[in-house]
C-alpha positions as CSV (number, residue, x, y, z in Angstrom):
1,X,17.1,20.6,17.4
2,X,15.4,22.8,14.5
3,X,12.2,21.4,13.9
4,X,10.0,21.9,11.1
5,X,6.4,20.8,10.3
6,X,6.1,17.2,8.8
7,X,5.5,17.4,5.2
8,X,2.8,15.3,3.9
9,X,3.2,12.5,1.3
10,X,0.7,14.1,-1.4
11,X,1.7,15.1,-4.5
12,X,-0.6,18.0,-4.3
13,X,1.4,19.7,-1.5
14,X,4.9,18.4,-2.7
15,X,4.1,20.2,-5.7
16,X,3.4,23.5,-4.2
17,X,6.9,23.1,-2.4
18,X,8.1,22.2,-5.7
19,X,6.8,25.5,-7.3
20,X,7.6,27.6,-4.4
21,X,11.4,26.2,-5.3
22,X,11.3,27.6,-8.8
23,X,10.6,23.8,-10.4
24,X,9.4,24.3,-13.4
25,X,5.8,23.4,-14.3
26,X,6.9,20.7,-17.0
27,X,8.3,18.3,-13.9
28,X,5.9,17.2,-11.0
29,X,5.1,15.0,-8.3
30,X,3.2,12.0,-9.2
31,X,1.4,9.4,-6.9
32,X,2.4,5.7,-7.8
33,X,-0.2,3.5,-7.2
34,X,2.2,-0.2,-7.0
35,X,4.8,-2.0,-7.1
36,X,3.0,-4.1,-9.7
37,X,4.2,-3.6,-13.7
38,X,1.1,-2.5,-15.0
39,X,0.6,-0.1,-12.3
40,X,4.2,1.2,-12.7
41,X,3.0,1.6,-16.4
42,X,0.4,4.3,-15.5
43,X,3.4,6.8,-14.1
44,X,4.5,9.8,-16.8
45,X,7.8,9.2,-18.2
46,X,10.5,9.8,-17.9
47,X,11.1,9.7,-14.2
48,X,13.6,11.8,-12.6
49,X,13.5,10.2,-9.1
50,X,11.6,8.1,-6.7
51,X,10.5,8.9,-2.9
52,X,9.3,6.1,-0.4
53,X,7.3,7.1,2.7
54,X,8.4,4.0,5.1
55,X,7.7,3.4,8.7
56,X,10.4,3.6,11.8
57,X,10.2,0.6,13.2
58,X,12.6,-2.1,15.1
59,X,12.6,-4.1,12.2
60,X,13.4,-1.0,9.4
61,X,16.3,0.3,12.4
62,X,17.3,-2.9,12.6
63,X,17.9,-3.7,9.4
64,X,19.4,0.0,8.6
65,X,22.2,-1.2,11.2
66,X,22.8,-4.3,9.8
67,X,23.0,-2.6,6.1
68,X,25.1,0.0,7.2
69,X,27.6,-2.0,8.7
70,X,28.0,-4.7,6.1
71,X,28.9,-1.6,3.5
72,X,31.4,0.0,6.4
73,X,33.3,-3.7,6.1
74,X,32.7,-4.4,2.2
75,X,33.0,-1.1,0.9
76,X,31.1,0.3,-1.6
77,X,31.4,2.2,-4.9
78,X,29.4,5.9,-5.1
79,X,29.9,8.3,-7.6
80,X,31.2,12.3,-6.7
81,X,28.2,13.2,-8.2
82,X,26.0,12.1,-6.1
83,X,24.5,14.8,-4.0
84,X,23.6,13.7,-0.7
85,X,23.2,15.6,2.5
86,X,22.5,14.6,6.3
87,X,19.0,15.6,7.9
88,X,19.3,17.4,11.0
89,X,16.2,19.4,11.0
90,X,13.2,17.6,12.7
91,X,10.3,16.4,10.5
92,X,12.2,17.6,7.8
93,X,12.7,14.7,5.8
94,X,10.2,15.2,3.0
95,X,11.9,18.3,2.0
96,X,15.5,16.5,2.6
97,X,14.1,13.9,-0.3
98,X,12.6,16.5,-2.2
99,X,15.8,17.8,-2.2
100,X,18.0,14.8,-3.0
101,X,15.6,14.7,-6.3
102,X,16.2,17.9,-7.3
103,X,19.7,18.6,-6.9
104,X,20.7,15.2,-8.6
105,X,18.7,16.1,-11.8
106,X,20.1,19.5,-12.2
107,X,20.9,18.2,-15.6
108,X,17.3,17.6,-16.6
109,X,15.7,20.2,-14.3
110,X,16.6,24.0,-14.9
111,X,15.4,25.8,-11.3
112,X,14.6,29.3,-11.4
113,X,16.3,32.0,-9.7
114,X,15.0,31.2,-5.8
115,X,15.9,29.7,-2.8
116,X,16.6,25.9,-4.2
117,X,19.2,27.0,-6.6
118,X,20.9,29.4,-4.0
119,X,21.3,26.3,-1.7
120,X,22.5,24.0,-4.1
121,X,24.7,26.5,-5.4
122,X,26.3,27.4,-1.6
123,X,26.5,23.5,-0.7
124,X,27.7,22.3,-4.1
125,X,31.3,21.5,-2.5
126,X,30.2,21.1,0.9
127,X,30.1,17.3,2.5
128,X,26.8,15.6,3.7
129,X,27.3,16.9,7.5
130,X,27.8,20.5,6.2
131,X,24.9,20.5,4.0
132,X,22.6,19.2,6.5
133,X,23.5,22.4,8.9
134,X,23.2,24.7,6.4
135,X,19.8,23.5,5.8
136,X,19.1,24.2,9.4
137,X,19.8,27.8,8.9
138,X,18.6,28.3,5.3
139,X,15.1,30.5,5.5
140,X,14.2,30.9,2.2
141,X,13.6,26.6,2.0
142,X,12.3,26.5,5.6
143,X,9.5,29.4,4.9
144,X,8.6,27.1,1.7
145,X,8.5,24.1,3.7
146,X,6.3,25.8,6.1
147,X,4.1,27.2,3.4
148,X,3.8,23.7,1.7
149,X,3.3,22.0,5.5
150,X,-0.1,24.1,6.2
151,X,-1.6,22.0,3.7
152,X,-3.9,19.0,4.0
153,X,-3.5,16.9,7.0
154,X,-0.1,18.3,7.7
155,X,-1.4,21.4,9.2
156,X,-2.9,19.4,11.9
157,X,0.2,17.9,13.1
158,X,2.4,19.6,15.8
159,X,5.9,19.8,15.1
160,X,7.0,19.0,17.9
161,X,5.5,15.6,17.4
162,X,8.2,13.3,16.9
163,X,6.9,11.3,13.8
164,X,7.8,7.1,13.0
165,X,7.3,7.7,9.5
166,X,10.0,8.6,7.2
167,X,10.8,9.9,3.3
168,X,13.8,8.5,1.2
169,X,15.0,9.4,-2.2
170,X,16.3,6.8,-5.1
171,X,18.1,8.8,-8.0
172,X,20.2,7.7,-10.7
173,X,23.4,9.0,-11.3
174,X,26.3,7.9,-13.4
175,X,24.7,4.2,-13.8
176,X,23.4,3.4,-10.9
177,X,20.6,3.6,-8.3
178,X,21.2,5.3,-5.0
179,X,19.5,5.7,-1.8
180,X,19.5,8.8,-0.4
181,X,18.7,8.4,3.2
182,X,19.6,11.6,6.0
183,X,18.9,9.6,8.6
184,X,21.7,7.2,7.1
185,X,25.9,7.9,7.5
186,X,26.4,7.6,3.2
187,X,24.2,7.1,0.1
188,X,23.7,3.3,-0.9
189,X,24.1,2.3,-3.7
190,X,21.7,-0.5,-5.0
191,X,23.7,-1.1,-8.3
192,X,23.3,-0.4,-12.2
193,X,20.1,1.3,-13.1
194,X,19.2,4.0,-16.2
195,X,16.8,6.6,-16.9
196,X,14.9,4.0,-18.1
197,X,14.6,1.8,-15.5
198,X,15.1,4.1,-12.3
199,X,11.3,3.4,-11.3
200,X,11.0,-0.4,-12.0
201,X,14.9,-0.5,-10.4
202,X,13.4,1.9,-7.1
203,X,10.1,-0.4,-7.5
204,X,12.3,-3.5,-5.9
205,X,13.5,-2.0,-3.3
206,X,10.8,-0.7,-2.2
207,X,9.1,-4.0,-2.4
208,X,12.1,-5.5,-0.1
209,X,11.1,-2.5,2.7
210,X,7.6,-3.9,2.5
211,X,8.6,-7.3,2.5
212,X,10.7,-6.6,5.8
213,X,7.7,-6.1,7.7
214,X,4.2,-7.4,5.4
215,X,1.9,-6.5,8.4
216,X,2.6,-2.9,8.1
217,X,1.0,-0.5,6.1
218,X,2.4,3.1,6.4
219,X,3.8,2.8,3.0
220,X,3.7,5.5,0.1
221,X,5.3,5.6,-3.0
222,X,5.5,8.9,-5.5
223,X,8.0,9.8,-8.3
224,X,9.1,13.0,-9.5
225,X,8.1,13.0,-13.2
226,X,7.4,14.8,-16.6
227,X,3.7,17.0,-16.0
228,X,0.9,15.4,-17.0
């Protein structure tokens, strides 16, 4: 397996990938602080997506089985404009949910010229599997990764450590809030959301992953927003 280093959950490095992705300066990384309304409150509007940092644990795999096999037998509704991808690059799943906000605001987000927009472009028809590999072989995003990972505490992790912690995306698309998971076989989708709402709407289920497991604390929470 590819392996990359871990990025780490800080806005301040997320935003150098961000830049390094041709992002532009008016959207940003932001750190939210709670699940609580008035914390919520504090984040810049309007918020194009939502990234959980959640731990790997028996009781988060156990529950991603049950979840994913309950949908496999009920079925479940996701729009063809979702973009989702499958993660097959080690300690890549920052820049996997990094991606999933990105490529599903397109519409709000205009990327420069660069390596973000030449992926998206080149995968746009692709399925999730597809995607994932071509990730695996894309340099341009891997060298901005890498540039991004030297930051902060990530450039003291190996990467060949094999991390427990993990990054997810919730977007809204067409109406409703998805979870965009690689390390899950399909997007979820958590039901009707807007623009609006997408971080109160991402705020509850994030609250039901901390509720799975209250003793644990390896829990982040930051949203792609408008600058400051």
């Amino acid at each position: 397996m590819v392996r990359w280093m871990p990025l780490e959950s800080n806005p301040v490095v997320m935003n150098k990938f961000l830049t390094g992705m041709g992002v532009p300066s008016s959207w940003a990384m932001n750190d939210v602080l709670g699940m609580d309304e008035e914390l919520l409150a504090m984040v810049p509007q309007p918020v194009g997506a939502v990234i959980l940092l959640y731990p790997i644990n028996d009781t988060n795999e156990a529950f991603k089985a049950q979840q994913e096999e309950s949908i496999e037998k009920a079925g479940q509704t996701v729009s063809d404009k979702v973009y989702f991808m499958k993660q097959f690059v080690g300690n890549a799943c920052g820049t996997v949910a990094l991606i999933h906000s990105l490529a599903n605001n397109t519409d709000k987000i205009s990327l420069s010229d660069g390596a973000l927009k030449t992926f998206l472009k080149k995968t746009e028809s692709m399925n999730p599997e597809e995607r994932g590999h071509s990730l695996e072989e894309d340099e341009g995003i891997s060298q901005a990764h890498e540039a991004s990972a030297q930051e902060g505490q990530s450039a003291m992790v190996d990467r060949d450590t094999k991390l427990d912690t993990h990054f997810i995306a919730f977007v809204h698309v067409e109406g409703n809030l998805y979870e965009l998971d690689g390390r899950k076989k399909f997007a979820i989708n958590h039901g009707d959301t807007t623009p609006e709402t997408l971080l109160p709407d991402s705020a509850v289920i994030c609250k039901q992953f901390m509720e799975r497991d209250p003793k644990e604390m390896r829990y982040a929470v930051v949203a792609l927003t408008a600058a400051d």
